[in-house]
N, C-alpha and C positions, 0 to 999 in steps of 0.2 A: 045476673047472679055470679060473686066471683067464684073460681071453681077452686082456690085456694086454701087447701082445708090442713088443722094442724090436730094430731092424735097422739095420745099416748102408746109407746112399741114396748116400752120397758121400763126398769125403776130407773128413774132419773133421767130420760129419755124422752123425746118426744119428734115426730116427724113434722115436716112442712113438705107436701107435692105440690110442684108446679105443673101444672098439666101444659106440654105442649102444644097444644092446640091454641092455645091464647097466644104463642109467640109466633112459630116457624116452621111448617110440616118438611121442611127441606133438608134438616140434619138428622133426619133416621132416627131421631129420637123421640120419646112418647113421654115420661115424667123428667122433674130436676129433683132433686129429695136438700131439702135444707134439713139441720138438726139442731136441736136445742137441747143442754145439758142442765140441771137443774140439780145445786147444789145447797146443803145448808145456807150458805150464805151468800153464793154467787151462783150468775147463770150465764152461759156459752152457747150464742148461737153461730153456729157454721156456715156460712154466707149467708148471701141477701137476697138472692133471686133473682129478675127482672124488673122489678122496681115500679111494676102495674098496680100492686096492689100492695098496702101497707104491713111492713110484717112488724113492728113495731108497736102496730097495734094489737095486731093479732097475737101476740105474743103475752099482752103486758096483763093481762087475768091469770097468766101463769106463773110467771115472775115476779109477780106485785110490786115489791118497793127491793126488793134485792139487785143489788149492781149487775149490769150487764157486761158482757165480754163479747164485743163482735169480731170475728174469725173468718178472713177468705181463706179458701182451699188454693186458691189459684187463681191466675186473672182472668180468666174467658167472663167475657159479656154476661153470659145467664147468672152466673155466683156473683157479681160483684155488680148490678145495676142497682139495687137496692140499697147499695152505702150511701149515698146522700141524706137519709133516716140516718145515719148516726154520727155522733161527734170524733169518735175515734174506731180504727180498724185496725186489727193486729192481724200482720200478713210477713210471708218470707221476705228477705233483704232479696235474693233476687227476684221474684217478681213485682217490688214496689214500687219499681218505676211507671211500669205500664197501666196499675190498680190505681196510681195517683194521678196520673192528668187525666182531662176530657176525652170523652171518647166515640169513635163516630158509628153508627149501626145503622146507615143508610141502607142498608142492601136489605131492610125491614122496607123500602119502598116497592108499592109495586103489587102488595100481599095484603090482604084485608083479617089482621087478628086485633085483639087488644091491647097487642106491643106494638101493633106499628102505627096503631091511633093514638096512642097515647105517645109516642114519641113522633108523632107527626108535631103536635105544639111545639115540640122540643127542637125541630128542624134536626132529630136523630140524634141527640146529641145526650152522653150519658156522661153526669155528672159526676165528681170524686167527694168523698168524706174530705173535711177540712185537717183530718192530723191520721197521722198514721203509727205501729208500729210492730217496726222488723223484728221478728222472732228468727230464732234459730233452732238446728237441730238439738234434741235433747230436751229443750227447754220445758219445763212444768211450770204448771199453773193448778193451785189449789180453789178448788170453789166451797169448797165446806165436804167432806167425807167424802170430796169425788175428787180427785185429783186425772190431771190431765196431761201426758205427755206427748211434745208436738215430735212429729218424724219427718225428716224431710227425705221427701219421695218424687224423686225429678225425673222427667222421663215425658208427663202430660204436656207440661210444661216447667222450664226450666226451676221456677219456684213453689213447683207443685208439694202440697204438705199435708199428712194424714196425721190424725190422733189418735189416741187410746188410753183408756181410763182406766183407771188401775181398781174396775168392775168387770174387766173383760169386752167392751165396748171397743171395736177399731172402725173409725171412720176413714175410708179409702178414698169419699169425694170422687174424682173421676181416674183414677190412677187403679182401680177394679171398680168393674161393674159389667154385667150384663149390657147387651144392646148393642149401640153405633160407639165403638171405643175410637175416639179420636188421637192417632197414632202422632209421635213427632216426626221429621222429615228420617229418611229410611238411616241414615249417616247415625240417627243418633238414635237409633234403637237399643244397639248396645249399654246405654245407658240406664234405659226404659227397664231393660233386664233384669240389669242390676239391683234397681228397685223392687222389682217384682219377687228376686232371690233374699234380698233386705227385708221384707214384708212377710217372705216366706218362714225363714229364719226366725224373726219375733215371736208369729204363732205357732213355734215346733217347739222353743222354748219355754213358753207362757211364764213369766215370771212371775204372776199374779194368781196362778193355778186357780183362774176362773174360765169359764168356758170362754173361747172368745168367738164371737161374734161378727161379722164382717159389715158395718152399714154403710152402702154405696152411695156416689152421689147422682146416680138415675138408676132409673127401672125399676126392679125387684129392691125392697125395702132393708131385706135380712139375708145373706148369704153364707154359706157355709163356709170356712176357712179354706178350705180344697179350691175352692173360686182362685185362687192364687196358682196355684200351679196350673189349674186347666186354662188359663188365659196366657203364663208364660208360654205351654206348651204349645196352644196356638198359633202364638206368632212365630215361634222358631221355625214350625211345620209351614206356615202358610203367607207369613209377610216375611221371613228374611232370605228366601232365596233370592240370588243373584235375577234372574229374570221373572216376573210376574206374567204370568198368559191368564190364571181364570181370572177377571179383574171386569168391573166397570167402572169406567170413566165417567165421574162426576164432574159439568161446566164449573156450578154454581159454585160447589168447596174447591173446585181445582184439586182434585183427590181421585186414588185410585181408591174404590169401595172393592173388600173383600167380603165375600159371607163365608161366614163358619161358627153355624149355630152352638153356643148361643151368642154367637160376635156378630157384628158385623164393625169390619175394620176398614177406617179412613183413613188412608195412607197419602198426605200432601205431595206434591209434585216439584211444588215449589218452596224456597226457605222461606220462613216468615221470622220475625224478632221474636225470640222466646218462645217459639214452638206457637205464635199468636192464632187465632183463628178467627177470623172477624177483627 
């Protein structure tokens, strides 16, 4: 039985949880939250998951005959296994290099879930959507009485990018959220900040003078706009000083794991391309 299940959170709104346990008990983490926005005449779903189970289908009694709009947050594995289900994906110019080729998640061997049976046929190998397209910051996208503007928020990863609907709706994807916050390497934290002060900024302002909303992309479903400062805060206190002592050393990420509830933060060791993880 898939444990794949999609609900209504709000008007125009709807979630998708990936339960971890069908992928990877190894990255500290317990849901993925895919989103779907549902406009008069268009619909926007927010990545694609792991790509075990069809979200195209699951999707298509909501959206009926209305054009779709498929959206990565960012290229890690879990958001973007699921693009080969569609013909086209609108993703940042910098992370579309790494969203577009083949991609390998062998270190799924070894581990007995329904990611790594299913991409056992596949000799681990995660397929790309055949066309893609780079958005930038700023950019809108109208779907019928919801409009949508994309933010670019780098820090997760260099082409990390959240949304907000001019309902009060902020999608933060993995750039806030509760749980295992996978950090970029320590050099480019300043950057992460920045973001996090950008993010800050938007809902002090609210231009929309609707309540806003924070919907993450794991854990906790709804967060309160404060989630933003209590997570820059975080890290200032607990991953940027110069020497790290409370720390465990994780093999498998190659990361220093910090707790600080409600964190827990994975600090790489090593560079990877684009803040990559897998």
């Amino acid at each position: 039985m898939s444990r794949l299940k999609v609900r209504k959170i709000d008007d125009n709104v709807y979630v998708i949880r990936e339960d971890w346990r069908d992928i990877d008990h190894r990255f500290y983490t317990k849901f993925t939250n895919l989103y779907l926005l549902v406009g008069e005449k268009k619909a926007l779903l927010l990545d694609t998951s792991m790509g075990i189970h069809s979200i195209k289908e699951l999707i298509s009694p909501i959206i009926k005959n209305k054009e779709l709009l498929v959206f990565n947050s960012h290229h890690h594995f879990d958001h973007v296994a699921g693009n080969k289900e569609f013909s086209l994906i609108y993703v940042h110019k910098f992370d579309l290099k790494l969203v577009s080729k083949e991609r390998d998640i062998s270190f799924l061997r070894g581990i007995k879930t329904k990611a790594s049976e299913y991409y056992k046929k596949t000799n681990y190998k995660v397929l790309p959507a055949k066309e893609f397209y780079p958005v930038e910051d700023h950019e809108e996208f109208d779907l019928g009485k919801l409009k949508i503007t994309i933010i670019h928020t780098p820090g997760h990863t260099k082409g990390s990018v959240s949304l907000i609907s001019n309902k009060g709706h902020l999608f933060t994807a993995d750039t806030v959220h509760e749980g295992a916050v996978f950090l970029p390497p320590k050099e480019n934290l300043p950057e992460y900040l920045e973001t996090l002060e950008k993010l800050q900024k938007i809902t002090d302002t609210n231009t929309y003078n609707r309540e806003i909303k924070l919907y993450p992309g794991h854990e906790k479903v709804v967060l309160p706009k404060t989630h933003i400062s209590l997570l820059r805060k975080r890290i200032q206190e607990n991953v940027m000083k110069e020497d790290l002592y409370n720390y465990k050393y994780d093999t498998f990420l190659e990361a220093r794991i910090i707790f600080s509830e409600p964190f827990i933060f994975v600090v790489p060791v090593n560079k990877d391309e684009s803040y990559s993880i897998n």
